[in-house]
ZAGUDREN-846891 format. One record per residue (C-alpha): x, y, z; residue in one letter. Coordinates in steps of 0.02 Angstrom, whole numbers, plus 50000, padded with zeros to 5 digits. Layout:
# residues N
XYZa...
# end
This chain:
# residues 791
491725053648345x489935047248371x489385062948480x489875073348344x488875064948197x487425066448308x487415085248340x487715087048160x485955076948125x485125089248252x485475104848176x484745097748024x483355094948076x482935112548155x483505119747968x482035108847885x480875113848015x481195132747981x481205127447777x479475117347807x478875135247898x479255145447741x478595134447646x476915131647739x477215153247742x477225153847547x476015140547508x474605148747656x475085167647547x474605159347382x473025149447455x472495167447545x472885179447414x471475172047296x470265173247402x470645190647472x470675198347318x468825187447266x468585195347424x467805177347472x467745179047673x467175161647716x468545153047607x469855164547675x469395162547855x469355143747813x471185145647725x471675157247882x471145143648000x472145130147907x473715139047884x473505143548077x473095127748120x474625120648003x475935132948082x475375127248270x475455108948238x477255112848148x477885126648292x477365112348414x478275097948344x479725111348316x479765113548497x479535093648536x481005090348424x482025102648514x481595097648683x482155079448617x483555087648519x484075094648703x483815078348790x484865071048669x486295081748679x486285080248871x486475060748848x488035062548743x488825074548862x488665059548973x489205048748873x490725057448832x491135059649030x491005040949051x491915036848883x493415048148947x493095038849115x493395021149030x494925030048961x495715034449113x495315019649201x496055011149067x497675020149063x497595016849260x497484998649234x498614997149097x499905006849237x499544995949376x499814979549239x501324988249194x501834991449366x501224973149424x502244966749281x503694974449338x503494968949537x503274953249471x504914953049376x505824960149497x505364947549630x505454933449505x507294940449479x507674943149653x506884924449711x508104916949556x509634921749655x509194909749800x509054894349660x511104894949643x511814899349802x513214911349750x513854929449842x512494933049964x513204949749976x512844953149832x511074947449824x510744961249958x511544974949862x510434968149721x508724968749845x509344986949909x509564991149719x507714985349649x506764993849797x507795009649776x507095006849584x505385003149636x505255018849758x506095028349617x507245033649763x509155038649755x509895030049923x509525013250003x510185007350161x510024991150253x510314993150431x510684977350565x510354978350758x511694974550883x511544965551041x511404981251127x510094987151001x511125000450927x510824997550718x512434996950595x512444997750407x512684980750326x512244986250139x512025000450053x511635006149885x511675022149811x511045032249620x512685031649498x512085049649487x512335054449662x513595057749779x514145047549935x513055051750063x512625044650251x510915040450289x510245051750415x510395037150543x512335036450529x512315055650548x511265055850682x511335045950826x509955033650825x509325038751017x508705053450930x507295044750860x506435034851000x504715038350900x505365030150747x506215014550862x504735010350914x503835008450773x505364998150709x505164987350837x503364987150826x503714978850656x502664991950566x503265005350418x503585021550440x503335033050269x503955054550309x503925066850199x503475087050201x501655081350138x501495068550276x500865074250439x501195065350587x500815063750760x501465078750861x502755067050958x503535062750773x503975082850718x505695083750811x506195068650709x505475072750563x506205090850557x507805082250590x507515069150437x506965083950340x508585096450379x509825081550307x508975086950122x508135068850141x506325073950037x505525056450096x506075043050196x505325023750195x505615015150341x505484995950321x505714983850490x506614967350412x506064951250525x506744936250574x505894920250674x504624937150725x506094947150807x506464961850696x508354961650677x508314979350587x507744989350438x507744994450254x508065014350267x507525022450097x508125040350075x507605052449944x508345070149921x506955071449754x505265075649817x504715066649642x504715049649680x503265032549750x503905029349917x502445030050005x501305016950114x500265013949945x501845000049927x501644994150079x501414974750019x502734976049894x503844981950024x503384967450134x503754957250014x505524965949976x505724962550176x505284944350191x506594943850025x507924952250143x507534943550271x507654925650188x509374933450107x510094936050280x509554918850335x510344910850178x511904920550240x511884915950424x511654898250360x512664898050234x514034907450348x513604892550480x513784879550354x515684885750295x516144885650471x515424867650501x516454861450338x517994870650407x517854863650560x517434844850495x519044848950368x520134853650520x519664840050630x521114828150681x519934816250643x519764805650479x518004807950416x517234797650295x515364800550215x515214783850116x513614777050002x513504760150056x512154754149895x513434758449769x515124754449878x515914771849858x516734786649964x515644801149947x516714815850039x518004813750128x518814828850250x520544838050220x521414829350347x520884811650307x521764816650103x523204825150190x523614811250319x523064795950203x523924804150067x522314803849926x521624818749850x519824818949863x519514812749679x520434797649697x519584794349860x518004797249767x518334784249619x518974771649737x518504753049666x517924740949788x519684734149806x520444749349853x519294754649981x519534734050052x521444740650065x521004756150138x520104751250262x520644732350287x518934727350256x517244735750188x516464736850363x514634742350305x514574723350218x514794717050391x513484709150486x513954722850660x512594735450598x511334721650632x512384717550784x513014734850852x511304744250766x511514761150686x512934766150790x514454757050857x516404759350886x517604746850820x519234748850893x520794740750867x520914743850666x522074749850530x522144760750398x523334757950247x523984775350180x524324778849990x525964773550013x525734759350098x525904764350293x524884756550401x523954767550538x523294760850700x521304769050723x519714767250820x518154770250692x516534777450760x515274774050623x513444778450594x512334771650501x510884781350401x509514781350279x508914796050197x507514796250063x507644778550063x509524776850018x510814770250145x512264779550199x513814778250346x514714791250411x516324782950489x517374796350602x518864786950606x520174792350753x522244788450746x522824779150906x524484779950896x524994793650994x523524787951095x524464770751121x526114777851142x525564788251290x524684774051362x526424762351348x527094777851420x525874779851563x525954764051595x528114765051628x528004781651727x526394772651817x527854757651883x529204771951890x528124780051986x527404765052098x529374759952103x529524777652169x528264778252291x528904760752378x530634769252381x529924784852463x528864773952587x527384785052544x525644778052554x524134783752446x522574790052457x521054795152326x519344801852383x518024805252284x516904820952344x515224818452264x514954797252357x516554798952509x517214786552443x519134782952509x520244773352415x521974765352483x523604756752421x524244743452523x525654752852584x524564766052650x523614752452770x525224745652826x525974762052909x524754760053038x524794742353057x523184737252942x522984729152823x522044737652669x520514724452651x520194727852849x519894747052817x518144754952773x518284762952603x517544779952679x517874796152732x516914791452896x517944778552943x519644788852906x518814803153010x518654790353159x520584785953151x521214803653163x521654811353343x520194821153414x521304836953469x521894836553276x520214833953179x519834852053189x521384858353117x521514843952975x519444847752917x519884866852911x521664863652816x520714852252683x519054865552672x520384878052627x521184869252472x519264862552416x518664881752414x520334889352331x521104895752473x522664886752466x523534876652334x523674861552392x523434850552562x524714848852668x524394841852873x525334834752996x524174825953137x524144809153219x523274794153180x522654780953289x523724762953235x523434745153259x524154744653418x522964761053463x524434769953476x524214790553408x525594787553272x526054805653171x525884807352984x526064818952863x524714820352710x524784831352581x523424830552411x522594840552284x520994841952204x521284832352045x519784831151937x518144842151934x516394841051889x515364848651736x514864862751866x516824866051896x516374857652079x517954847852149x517424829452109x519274821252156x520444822452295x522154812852291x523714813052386x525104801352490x525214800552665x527194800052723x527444789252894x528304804353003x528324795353213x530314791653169x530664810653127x529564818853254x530704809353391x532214813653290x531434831953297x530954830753503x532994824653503x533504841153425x532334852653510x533084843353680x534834846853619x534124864853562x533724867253722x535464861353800x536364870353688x535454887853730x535794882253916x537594879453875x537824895453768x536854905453942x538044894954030x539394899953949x539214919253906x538474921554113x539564908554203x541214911654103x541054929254068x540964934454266x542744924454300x543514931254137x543064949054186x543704946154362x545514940954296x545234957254179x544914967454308x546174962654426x547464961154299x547094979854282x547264985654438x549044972754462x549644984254272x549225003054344x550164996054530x551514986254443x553114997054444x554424982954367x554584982454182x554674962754170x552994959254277x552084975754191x552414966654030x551714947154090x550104957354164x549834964254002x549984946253909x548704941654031x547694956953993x547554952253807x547414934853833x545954939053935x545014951053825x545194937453676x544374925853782x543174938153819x542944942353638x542824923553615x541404919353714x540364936553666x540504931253486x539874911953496x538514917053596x538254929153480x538304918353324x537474904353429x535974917453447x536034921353269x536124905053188x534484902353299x533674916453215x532564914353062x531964932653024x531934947653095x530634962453100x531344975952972x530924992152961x531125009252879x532895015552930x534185028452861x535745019852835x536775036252875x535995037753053x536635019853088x538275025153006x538615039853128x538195027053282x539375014953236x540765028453187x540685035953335x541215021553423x542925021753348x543425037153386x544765032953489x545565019453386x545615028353246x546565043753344x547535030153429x548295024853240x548555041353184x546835035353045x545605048752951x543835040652906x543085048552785x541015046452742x540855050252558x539285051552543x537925062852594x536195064052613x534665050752671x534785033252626x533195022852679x533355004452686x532274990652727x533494984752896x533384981053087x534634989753209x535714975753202x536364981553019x537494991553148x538544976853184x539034975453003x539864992053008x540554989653153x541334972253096x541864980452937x542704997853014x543594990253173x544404976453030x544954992952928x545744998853054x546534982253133x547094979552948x547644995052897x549505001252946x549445019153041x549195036452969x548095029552835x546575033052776x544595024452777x543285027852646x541505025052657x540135027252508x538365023352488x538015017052282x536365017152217x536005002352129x534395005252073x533554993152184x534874993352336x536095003052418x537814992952431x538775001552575x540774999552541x542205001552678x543815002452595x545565001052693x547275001852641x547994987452729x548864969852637x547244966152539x546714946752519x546904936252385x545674931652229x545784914852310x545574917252499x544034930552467x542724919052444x543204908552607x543294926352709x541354925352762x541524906352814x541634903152981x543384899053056x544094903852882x545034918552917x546474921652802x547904928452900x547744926853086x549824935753100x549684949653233x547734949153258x546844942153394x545004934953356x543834918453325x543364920453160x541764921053178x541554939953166x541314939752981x540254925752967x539274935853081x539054948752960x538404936552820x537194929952936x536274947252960x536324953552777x535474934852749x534164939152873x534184958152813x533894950052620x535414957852571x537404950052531x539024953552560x540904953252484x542294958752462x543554966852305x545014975752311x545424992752331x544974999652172x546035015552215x547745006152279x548224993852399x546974984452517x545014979652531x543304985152498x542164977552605x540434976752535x538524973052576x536984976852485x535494982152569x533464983552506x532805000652453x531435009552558x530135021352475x529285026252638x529665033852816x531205030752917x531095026053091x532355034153219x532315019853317x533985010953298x533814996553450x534014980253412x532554970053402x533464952153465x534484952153591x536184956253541x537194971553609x537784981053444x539434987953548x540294973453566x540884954053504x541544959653328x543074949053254x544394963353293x543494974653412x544794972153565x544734980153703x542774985753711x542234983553887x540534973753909x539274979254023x539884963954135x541694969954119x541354986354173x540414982454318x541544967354385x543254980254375x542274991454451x542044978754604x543784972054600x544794988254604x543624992354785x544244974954837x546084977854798x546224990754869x545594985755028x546794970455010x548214983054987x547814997855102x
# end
């Protein structure tokens, strides 16, 4: 090297200074040695001087020349400092050209993907890939933010070297690291590592970065339209690797990269959906260069429907497309008619195979970079016109049907009050419809004031949901200012854009005939309660004098002959006693429409009614047995009573002596069906379903009654919500009475009282010889008076 060759030139020199010295030295001993042996003083003092003189002037330059030989030396030391100095810096620069060099070629690779749109996905697996290279790291991660801001790995990418591993924001939740979220969402990066030290408020995170073997972690925030939408996590378990802020731009620039990668994806994802949704339109939809008269695109349905595949739609001559589409509309003159957007209705399409299709075409015209273009969205009408010929029947069916129902109509629309009317409408209250103000005003004015209250509230509850529908009765003032009733009923039909009702329609029905026909039946409603009081006070006190003196005539009668004609009268009398208990009974029913039910235990009522019979059963010799034990709750009034009763006193009418009566309670799941089986004749498969009928009894030999007693008993399981039948005796001769009664799941109430008016100890079918409260008491009064008439 230089340096060298130069020291080597110095200690040269210094060896021909020391020669020149012993030289001088030599020559000086040869000059003096003459003269000291002439012993010549003043030649040898001159000779002395000159040698001394000659040795100062060489020691002298000997020391300049090693002062300079010094000098010199301590310039190539420096030198040689700031030659290695060029040689490091130009190592360093040949790196960082190196390393430039290879950003750049990474980029330029990366950026090349986005020239051919092709798998997205894997473009960010390639991105995740070169900045896991470039931070010579062994895991990558790209993670996405929810909408509730929780992150989610989209991408990942991992050394073929390494195991599977979860970045340390999948194994720990991500609310562990509020430090590093906000610095996320402060868009700025976040480099940790054991040489990095950190603000105090970072150390629980780190420490929990650094206990998943993570050496360093680069955090990079990925943006989008300035929102960050998440982050590039790269993890290294090596502590020999670059990640580290001194990459910060490249790592920008890998962001933005990511960043337009996820855009390209969102659009591209938004761009398949638009084409699937333009392919799966029911509409035809044609993109058509109008310069060179040809079909562009075309959508799936238009080649499925029309019967084309795309290509031949694509190579279509001018005289096919004139086929196609009956003409080639963009050579018309309606662009400069219609402008750059117009609907022509009323055209055809001609399919492949020849099938013409009724349409309505929407086109729009367009010109981009300076080329003209229509898009025609081309709709089929023929269902379209098929429903309209339709509507347009059930419209005349339905205006045919409206005339034959005498209905008028009505439509009102919400948002102006407006009131619309059909003639027939006007003329049920004498108007005619061009005399009648089209408002809801007007209609207001016509209604009776008592009823204007009650109509407003009726229609506010169907307009806010609360009912169904509208449905009023309420008078209206006619042309003859007479308050005529009507009935209107109507629905909200059409709504706004702010779901608001918009549209009210309905019919009004003319109703003055029926509400006199209804006045006529609540009249004879009335006169036939009066005649049924009538009947069960007025008749009932005569029949139980006759019973009651017949009685007292049968205990004085001694002859066989009159015993036996008091008796006839005795049961002639009950029966007509029986008679009139039952219709008023049935009379009282049939004006019934519910009753209040209640909790009660079916076995309670059971032992009420049994107890009753007690002496007709020892009276024929009978055994009833209950076969069945237990509670039995039921959803029933008191009057269920009567049904037993009905059913037991008929077993034992029926039944011949010394026989025997079963009762059970079934559970059928959600009822109890209460049987009464007998052992009497049985009825037919015929006569059974007549036996609940009024005035259908089957066999009326040797049993004294109205009929009405188990037509009763359908009446009250109808009002109970329960039925009733009959079978026969599945163990031998006879019936088994039925009925079927509702389940209860709570309390039972011991209250067993009927809750209308019907006395539940006498009036059944076959219950002869019960004395009525009025019996009792009217016996009671004629056996005083006969015997004061015979004593």
């Amino acid at each position: 090297m230089i340096h060298e060759r130069t020291l080597k030139n110095v200690k040269i020199t210094s060896v021909v200074n020391t020669v020149l010295i012993l030289i001088i030295s030599i020559f000086g001993f040869v000059l003096v040695v003459p003269f000291v042996i002439s012993k010549d003083t003043n030649s040898l003092i001159v000779s002395l001087a000159l040698i001394i003189s000659t040795f100062t002037i060489i020691f002298y330059a000997s020391r300049q020349i090693e002062k300079k030989n010094t000098e010199l030396e301590m310039k190539i030391s420096e030198l040689d400092k700031m030659h290695k100095e060029l040689n490091e810096k130009h190592k360093g620069l040949e790196y960082l050209v190196s390393r430039n060099t290879k950003i750049e070629n990474m980029i330029s690779s990366l950026i090349s993907m986005f020239i051919k749109p092709g798998n997205i996905d894997g473009t960010l697996d390639e991105i995740l890939k070169k900045t896991a290279s470039f931070c010579n790291a062994e895991y990558c991660y790209l993670f996405l933010f929810k909408t509730n801001g929780d992150p989610y790995i989209s991408h990942s990418w991992k050394n073929e070297g390494k195991n599977e591993k979860k970045s340390v924001f999948e194994s720990t939740p991500y609310s562990k690291f509020p430090w590093l979220g906000k610095k996320i969402v402060q868009k700025q990066m976040i480099h940790i590592s054991k040489e990095e030290h950190l603000l105090p408020a970072a150390d629980r995170e780190r420490n929990i970065i650094l206990s998943d073997e993570i050496q360093s972690l680069m955090v990079v925030p990925v943006e989008s339209e300035s929102s960050c939408i998440g982050f590039i996590s790269i993890e290294s378990t090596s502590s020999k690797n670059d990640c580290d802020l001194d990459n910060i731009q490249t790592l920008k620039v890998l962001s933005e990269i990511m960043s337009t990668a996820l855009n390209h994806r969102s659009f591209l994802k938004d761009l398949g959906l638009f084409k699937d949704l333009i392919d799966r339109s029911n509409d035809f939809i044609f993109i058509i260069d109008i310069e060179k008269n040809r079909i562009l695109d075309a959508n799936e349905t238009a080649c499925k429907e029309l019967g084309y595949t795309i290509k031949e739609l694509t190579v279509m001559e001018e005289n096919g497309l004139s086929s196609l589409f009956e003409d080639t509309f963009w050579k018309s003159d309606l662009r400069d008619l219609a402008g750059d957007r117009y609907l022509q209705p009323g055209q055809t399409l001609t399919k492949k195979d020849g099938t013409k299709i009724p349409v309505e075409m929407n086109i729009t015209f367009v010109t981009h970079d300076h080329h003209n273009y229509a898009l025609a969205v081309v709709r089929g009408i023929a269902a379209r016109l098929d429903m309209e010929s339709r509507l347009a029947k059930t419209k005349q069916v339905m205006e045919l049907a409206m005339e034959g129902a005498d209905l008028g109509m009505w439509d009102w629309n919400l948002r102006t009050d407006e009131v619309m009317y059909n003639e027939r409408w006007a003329e049920m209250i004498g108007y005619d419809v061009n005399d009648i103000e089209k408002n809801i005003e007007s209609w207001k004015k016509l209604v009776h004031p008592d009823d204007q209250e009650l109509v407003e509230n009726i229609i506010n509850e169907h307009i806010n949901h609360i009912t169904p529908f509208f449905e009023a009765e309420f008078r209206m003032k006619n042309s003859k200012d007479r308050w005529q009733w009507i009935l209107a009923r109507g629905k909200i039909t059409e709504w706004d854009k702010n779901n608001e009702p918009f549209r009210f329609t309905g019919t009004t029905m003319d109703l003055d005939e029926r509400k006199k026909v209804e006045e006529e039946l609540r009249h004879s409603n009335e006169l036939k309660d009066l005649f049924t009081d009538i009947m069960r006070h007025d008749l009932l006190n005569p029949a139980g004098n006759i019973r009651g003196f017949s009685e007292v005539l049968y205990e004085l009668e001694e002859d066989p002959k009159k015993s036996k004609i008091i008796g006839s009268v005795q049961r002639n009398t009950n029966r007509l006693i029986d008679m009139i208990e039952t219709a008023a009974k049935f009379a009282k029913l049939e004006a019934t429409e519910e009753l209040e039910l209640k909790g009660i235990d079916i076995m309670a009522s059971l032992r009420n009614v049994i107890e009753q019979f007690e002496q007709q059963l020892h009276d024929k010799n009978m055994i009833l047995h209950v076969r069945a034990d237990g509670n039995y709750p039921a959803m029933l009034n008191p009057i269920v009573e009567e049904i037993f009763a009905n059913y037991i006193s008929n077993a034992i009418k029926y039944s011949p002596e010394k026989t025997e009566i079963n009762i059970d309670v079934i559970d059928q799941n959600y009822t109890w069906m209460v049987t009464v089986t007998d052992s009497g004749e049985g009825i037919s498969d015929d006569a059974k379903p007549l036996v609940f009928d009024r005035f259908k009894r089957v066999n009326k030999s040797g049993v004294k009654g109205t009929g009405l007693g188990l037509a009763i008993v359908k009446k009250i399981a109808e009002l109970l919500g329960g039925s009733v039948g009959v079978e026969d005796n599945p163990e031998g001769n006879g019936s088994m009475f039925w009925v079927k009664l509702r389940k209860y799941h709570g309390t039972t109430s011991d209250d067993t009282s009927p809750i209308i008016g019907i006395e539940t100890n006498i009036g059944t079918e076959t219950n002869i010889g019960t004395e009525t409260n009025i019996g009792t008491e009217t016996i009671q009064n004629i056996n005083t008076e006969m015997h004061s008439m015979l004593h």
